[in-house]
C-alpha positions in Angstrom: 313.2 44.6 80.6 314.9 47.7 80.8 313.3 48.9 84.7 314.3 45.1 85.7 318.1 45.8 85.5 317.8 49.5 86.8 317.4 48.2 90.6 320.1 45.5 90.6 322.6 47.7 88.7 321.9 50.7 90.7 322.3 48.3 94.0 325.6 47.4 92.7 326.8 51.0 92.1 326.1 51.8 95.5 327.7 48.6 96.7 330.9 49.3 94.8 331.5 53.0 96.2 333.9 53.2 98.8 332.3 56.0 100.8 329.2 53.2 101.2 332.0 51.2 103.0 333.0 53.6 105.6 331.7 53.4 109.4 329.8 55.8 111.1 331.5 58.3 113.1 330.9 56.6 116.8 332.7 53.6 115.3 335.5 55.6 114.7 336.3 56.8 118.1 336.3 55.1 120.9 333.9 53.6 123.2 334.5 55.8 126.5 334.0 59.1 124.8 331.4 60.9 125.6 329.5 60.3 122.2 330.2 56.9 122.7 328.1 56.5 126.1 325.7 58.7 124.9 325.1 56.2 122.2 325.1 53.3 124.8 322.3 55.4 126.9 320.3 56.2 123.8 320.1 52.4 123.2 318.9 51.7 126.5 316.6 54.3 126.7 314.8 53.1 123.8 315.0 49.1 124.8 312.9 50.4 128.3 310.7 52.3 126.1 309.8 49.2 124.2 309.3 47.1 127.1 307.8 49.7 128.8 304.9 49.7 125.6 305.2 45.8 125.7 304.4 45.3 129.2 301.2 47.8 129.6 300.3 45.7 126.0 300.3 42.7 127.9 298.5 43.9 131.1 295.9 45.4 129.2 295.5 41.7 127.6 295.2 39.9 131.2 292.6 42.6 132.3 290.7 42.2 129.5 290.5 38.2 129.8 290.0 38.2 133.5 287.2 40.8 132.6 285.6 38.9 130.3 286.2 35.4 132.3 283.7 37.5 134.9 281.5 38.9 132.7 281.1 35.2 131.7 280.6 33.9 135.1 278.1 36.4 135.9 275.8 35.4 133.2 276.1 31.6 133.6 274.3 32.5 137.5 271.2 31.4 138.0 268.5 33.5 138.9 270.2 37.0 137.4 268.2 39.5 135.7 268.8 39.2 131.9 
């Protein structure tokens, strides 16, 4: 019973602190500094990373069907050695 309240209490400690509550330190400046459009890159960077991975995912998925789909037709042929 004891380790049941230890989570929740603890969560609510942290909740309750006011140094929890505070932004990060791009929020506090503004949007055209320099940290600010570094941030902006950094997020865009990783977003083509992700589709970048995404994409070569997904062509890899269509080679692998269309090489199976003739793989498949290659064997339903009559009169190919088995």
């Amino acid at each position: 019973m004891k380790h049941r309240l230890l989570l929740p209490l603890l969560a609510a400690v942290l909740a309750l602190l006011p140094g929890a509550a505070e932004a990060c330190a791009v929020c506090f400046g503004s949007t055209d500094s320099p940290l600010g459009k570094g941030l902006h890159w950094g997020v865009f960077a990783l977003l083509v990373t992700v589709c970048c991975v995404l994409a070569a995912f997904a062509a890899f998925a269509v080679y692998l069907v269309r090489r199976a789909a003739l793989v498949a037709r290659d064997e339903l042929k009559p009169g190919t050695p088995a």
